[in-house]
Backbone as numpy.savetxt, mean C-alpha at the origin, in Angstrom:
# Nx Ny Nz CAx CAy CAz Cx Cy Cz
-7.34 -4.66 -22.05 -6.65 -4.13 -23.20 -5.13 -4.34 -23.05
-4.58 -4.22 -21.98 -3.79 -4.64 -21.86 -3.03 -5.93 -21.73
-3.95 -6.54 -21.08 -3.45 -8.19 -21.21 -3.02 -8.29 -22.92
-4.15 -7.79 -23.39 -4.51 -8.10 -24.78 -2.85 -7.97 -25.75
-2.52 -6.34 -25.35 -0.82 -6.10 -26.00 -0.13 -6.95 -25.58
0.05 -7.67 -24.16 0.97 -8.32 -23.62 1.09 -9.74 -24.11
-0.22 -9.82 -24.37 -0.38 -11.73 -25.22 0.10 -11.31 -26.86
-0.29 -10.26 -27.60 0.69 -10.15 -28.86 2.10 -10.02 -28.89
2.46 -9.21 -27.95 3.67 -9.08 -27.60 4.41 -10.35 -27.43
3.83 -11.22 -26.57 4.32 -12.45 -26.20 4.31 -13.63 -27.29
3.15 -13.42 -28.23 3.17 -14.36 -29.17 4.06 -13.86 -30.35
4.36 -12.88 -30.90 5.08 -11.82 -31.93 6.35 -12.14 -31.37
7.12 -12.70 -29.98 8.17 -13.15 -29.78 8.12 -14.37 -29.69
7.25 -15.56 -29.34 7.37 -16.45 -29.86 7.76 -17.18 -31.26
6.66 -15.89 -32.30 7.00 -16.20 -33.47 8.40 -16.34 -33.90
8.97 -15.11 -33.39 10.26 -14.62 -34.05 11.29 -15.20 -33.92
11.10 -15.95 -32.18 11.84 -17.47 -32.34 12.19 -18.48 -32.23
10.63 -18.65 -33.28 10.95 -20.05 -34.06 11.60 -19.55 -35.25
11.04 -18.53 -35.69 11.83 -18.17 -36.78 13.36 -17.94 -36.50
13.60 -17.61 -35.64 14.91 -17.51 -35.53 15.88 -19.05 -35.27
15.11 -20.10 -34.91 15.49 -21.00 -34.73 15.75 -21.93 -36.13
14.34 -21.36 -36.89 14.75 -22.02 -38.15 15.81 -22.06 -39.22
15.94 -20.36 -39.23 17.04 -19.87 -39.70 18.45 -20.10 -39.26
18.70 -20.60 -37.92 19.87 -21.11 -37.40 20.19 -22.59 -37.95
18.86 -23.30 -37.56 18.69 -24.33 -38.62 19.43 -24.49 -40.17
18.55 -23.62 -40.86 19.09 -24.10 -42.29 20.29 -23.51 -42.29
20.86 -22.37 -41.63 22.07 -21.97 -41.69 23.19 -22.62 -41.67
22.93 -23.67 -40.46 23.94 -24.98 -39.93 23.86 -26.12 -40.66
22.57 -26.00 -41.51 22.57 -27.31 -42.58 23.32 -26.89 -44.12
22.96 -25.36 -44.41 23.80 -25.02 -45.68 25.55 -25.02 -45.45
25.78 -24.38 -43.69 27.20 -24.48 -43.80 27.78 -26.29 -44.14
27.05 -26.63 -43.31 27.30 -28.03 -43.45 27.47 -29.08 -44.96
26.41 -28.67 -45.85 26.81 -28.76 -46.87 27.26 -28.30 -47.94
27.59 -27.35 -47.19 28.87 -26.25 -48.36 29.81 -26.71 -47.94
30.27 -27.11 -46.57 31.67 -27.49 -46.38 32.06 -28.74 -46.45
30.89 -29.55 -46.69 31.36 -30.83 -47.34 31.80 -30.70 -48.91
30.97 -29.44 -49.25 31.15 -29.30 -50.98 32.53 -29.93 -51.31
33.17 -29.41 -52.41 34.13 -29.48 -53.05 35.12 -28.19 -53.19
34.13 -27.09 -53.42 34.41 -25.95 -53.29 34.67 -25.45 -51.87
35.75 -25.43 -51.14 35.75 -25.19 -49.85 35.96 -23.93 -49.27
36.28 -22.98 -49.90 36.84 -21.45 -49.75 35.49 -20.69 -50.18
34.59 -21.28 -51.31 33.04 -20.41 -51.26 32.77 -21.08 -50.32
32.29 -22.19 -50.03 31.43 -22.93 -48.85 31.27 -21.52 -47.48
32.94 -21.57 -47.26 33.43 -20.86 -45.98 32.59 -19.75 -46.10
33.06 -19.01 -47.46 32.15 -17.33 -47.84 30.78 -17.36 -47.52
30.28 -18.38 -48.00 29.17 -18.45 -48.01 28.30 -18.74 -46.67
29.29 -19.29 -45.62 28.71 -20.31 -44.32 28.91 -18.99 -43.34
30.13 -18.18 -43.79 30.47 -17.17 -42.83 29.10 -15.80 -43.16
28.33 -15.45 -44.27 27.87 -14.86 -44.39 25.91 -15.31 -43.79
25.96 -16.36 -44.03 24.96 -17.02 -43.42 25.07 -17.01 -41.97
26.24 -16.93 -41.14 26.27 -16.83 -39.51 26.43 -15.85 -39.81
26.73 -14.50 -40.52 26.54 -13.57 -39.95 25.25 -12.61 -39.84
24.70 -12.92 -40.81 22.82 -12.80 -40.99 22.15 -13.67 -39.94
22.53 -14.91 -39.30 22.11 -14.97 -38.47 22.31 -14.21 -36.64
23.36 -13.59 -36.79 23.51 -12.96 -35.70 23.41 -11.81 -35.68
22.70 -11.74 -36.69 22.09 -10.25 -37.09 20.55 -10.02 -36.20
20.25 -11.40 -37.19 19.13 -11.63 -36.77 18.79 -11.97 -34.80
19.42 -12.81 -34.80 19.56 -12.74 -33.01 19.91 -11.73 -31.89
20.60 -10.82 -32.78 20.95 -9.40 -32.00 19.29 -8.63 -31.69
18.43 -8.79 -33.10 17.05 -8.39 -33.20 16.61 -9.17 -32.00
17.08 -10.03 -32.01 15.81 -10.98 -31.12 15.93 -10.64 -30.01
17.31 -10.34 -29.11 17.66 -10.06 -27.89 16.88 -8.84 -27.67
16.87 -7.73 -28.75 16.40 -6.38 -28.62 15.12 -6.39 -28.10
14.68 -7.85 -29.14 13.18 -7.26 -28.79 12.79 -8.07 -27.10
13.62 -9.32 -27.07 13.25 -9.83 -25.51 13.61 -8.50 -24.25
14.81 -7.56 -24.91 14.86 -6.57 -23.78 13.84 -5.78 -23.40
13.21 -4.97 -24.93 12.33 -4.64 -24.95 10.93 -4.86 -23.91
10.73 -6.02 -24.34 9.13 -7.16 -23.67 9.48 -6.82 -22.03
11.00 -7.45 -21.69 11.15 -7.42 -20.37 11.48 -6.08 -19.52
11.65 -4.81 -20.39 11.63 -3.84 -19.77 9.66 -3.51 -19.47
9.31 -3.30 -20.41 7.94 -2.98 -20.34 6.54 -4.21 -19.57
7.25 -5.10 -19.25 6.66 -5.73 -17.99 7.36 -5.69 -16.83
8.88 -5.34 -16.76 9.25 -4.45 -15.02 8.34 -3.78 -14.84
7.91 -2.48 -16.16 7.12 -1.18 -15.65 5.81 -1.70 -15.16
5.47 -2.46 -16.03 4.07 -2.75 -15.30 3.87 -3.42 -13.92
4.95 -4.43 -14.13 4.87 -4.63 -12.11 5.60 -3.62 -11.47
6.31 -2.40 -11.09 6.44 -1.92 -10.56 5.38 -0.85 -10.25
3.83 -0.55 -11.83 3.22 -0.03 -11.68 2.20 -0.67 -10.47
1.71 -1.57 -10.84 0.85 -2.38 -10.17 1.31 -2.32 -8.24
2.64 -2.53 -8.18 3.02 -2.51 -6.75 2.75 -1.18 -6.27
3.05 -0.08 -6.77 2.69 1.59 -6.61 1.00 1.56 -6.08
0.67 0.93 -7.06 -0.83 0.68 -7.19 -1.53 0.37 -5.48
-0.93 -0.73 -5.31 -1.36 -1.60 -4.35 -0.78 -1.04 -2.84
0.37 -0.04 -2.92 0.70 0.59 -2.13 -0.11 1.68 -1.35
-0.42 1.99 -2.65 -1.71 3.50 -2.06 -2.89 2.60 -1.84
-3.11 2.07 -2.08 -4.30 1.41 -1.85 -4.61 0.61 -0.58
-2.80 0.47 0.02 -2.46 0.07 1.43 -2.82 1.16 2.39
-2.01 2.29 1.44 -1.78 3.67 3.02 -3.23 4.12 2.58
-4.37 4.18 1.69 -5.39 4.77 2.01 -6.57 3.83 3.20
-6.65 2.55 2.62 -6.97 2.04 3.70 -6.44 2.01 5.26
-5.56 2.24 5.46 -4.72 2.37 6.76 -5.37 3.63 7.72
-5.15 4.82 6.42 -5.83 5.90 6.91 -6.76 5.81 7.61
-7.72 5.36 6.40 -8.99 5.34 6.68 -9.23 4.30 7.81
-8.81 3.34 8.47 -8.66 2.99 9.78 -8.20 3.55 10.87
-7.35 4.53 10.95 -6.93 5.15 11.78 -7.84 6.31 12.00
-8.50 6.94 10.63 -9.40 7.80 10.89 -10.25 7.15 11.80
-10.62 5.98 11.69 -12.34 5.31 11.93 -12.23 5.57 13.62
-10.46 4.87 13.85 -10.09 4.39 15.41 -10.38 5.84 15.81
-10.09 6.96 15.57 -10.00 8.13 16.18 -11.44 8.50 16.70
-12.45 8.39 15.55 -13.28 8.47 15.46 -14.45 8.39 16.72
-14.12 6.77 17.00 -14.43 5.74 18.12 -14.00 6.15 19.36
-12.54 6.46 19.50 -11.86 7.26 20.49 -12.91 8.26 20.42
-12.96 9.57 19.81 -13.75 10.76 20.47 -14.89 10.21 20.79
-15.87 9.21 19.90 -17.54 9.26 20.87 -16.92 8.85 22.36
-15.88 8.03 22.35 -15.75 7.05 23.88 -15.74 8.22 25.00
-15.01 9.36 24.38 -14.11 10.42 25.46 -15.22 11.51 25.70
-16.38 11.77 24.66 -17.69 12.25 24.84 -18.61 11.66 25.39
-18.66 10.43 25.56 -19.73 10.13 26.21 -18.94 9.93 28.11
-17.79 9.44 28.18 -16.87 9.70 29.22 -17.67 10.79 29.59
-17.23 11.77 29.18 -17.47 12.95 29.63 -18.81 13.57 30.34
-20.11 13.13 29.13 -21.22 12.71 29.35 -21.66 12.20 31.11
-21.30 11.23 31.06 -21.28 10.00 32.02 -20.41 10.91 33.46
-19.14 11.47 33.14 -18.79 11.99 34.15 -19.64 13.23 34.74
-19.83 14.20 34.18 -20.58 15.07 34.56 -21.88 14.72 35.20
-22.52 13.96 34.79 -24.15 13.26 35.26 -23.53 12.73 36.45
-22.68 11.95 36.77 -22.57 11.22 37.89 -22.00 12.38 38.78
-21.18 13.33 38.66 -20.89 14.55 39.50 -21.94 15.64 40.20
-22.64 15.41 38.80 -23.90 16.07 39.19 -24.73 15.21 40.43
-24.93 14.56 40.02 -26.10 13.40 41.31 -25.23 13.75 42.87
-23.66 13.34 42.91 -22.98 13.30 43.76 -22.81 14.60 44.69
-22.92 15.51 43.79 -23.10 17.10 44.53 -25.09 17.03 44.91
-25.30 16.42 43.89 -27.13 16.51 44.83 -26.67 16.06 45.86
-26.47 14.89 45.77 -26.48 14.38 47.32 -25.64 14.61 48.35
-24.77 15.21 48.22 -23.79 15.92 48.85 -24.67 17.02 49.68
-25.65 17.60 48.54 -26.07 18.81 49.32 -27.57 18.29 50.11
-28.19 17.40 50.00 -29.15 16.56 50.58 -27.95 16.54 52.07
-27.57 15.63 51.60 -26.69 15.25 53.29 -26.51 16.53 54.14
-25.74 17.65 53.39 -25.73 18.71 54.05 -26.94 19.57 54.99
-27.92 19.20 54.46 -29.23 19.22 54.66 -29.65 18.79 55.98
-29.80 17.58 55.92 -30.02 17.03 56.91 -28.67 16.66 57.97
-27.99 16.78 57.93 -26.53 16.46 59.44 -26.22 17.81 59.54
-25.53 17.48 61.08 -25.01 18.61 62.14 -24.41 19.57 61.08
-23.90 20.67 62.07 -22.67 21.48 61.29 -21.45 21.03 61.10
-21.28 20.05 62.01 -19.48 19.59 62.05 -19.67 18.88 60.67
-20.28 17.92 60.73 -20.62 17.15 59.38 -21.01 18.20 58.33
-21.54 19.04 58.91 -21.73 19.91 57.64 -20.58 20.86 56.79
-19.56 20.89 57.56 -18.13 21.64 56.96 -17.38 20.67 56.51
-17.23 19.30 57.02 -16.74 18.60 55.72 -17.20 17.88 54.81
-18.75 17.78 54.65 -19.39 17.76 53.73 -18.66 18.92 52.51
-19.18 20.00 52.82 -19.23 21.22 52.05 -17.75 20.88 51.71
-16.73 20.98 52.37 -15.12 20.26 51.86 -15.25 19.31 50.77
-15.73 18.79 50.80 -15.69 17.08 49.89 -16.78 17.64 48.97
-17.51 18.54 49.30 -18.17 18.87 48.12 -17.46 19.93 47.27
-16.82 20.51 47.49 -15.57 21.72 46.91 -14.74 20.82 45.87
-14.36 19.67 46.58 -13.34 19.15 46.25 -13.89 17.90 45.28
-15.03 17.89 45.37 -15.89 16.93 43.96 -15.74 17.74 42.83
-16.32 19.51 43.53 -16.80 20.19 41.89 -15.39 20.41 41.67
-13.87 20.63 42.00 -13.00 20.99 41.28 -12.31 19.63 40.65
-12.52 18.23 41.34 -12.57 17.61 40.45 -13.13 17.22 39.36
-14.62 17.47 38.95 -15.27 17.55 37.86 -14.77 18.63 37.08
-14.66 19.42 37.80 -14.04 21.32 36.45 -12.92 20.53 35.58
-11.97 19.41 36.57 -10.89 19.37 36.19 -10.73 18.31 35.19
-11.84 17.42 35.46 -12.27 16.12 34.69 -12.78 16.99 33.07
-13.33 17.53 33.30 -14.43 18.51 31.77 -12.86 19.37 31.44
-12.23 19.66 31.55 -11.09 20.88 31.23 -10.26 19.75 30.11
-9.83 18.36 31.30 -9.01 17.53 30.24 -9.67 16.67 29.40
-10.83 16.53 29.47 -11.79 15.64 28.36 -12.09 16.97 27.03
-12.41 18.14 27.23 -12.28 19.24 26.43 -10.67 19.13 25.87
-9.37 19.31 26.57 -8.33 19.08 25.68 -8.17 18.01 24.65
-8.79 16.72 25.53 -8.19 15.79 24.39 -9.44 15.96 22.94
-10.41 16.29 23.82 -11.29 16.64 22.34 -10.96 17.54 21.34
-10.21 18.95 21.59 -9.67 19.55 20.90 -8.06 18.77 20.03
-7.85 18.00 20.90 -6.52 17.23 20.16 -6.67 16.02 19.45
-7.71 15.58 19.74 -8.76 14.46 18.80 -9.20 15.35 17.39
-9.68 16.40 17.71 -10.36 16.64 16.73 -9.21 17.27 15.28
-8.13 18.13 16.07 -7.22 18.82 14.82 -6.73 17.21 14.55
-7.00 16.11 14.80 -6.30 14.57 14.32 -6.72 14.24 13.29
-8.04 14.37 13.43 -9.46 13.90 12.39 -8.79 14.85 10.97
């Protein structure tokens, strides 16, 4: 629908000038032969009133080319607005997606860490099991010092999940 105004628009100034061209035309052909006339002082009256109807008329014409060319700025500046949001929503919505991807990665991390902590304290306590006592106190050491590294591993995979998530 719009194309549609913009092609009348465009042809409704085409029209207007040729018409305006024509009229400059016969204007420059009546001065011309009025001032060959005989009568040279009407000719003038007459040639001066004819340019001035024509720059009457051309003042129209400018109006309306201002016109045309204001109301297609608006529309490309609409269209760029347009295409703008249509930038930052997609963007978003990528950055949402990346975040997204980030938390399963940092949940299943997490996942993955705990299971493997877990096995590592089994076997930690298997070993303990079977070897001396000397071996058995720094076992139990290294096993202290597994589970507070896991507490500590789950504490900061829980932060960033909470800071992932107020992101989302």
């Amino acid at each position: 629908m719009k194309d549609l105004k913009e092609l009348q628009s465009r042809n409704r100034i085409l029209v207007l000038n040729t018409y305006l061209h024509q009229v400059q035309k016969e204007a420059r052909q009546k001065f011309k032969v009025l001032r060959e006339g005989p009568a040279w002082f009407d000719a003038r009256v007459c040639g001066c009133a004819a340019l001035r109807k024509l720059q009457q008329q051309s003042s129209k014409m400018k109006k309306i080319k201002m016109i045309s060319k204001k109301k297609m700025t608006a529309a490309k500046q609409k269209k760029k607005k347009k295409k703008k949001k249509q930038q930052l929503r997609e963007q978003n919505r990528k950055t949402r997606m990346s975040a997204r991807l980030l938390l399963l990665l940092l949940l299943l991390l997490l996942v993955v860490g705990v299971v493997v902590g877990a096995l590592l304290l089994l076997l930690l306590l298997l070993l303990l099991l079977l070897f001396s006592r000397v071996l058995l106190l720094c076992l139990l050491f290294i096993k202290l010092l597994l589970l507070l590294l896991l507490l500590l591993e789950l504490l900061l995979l829980l932060l960033l999940l909470l800071e992932l998530r107020s992101f989302i």
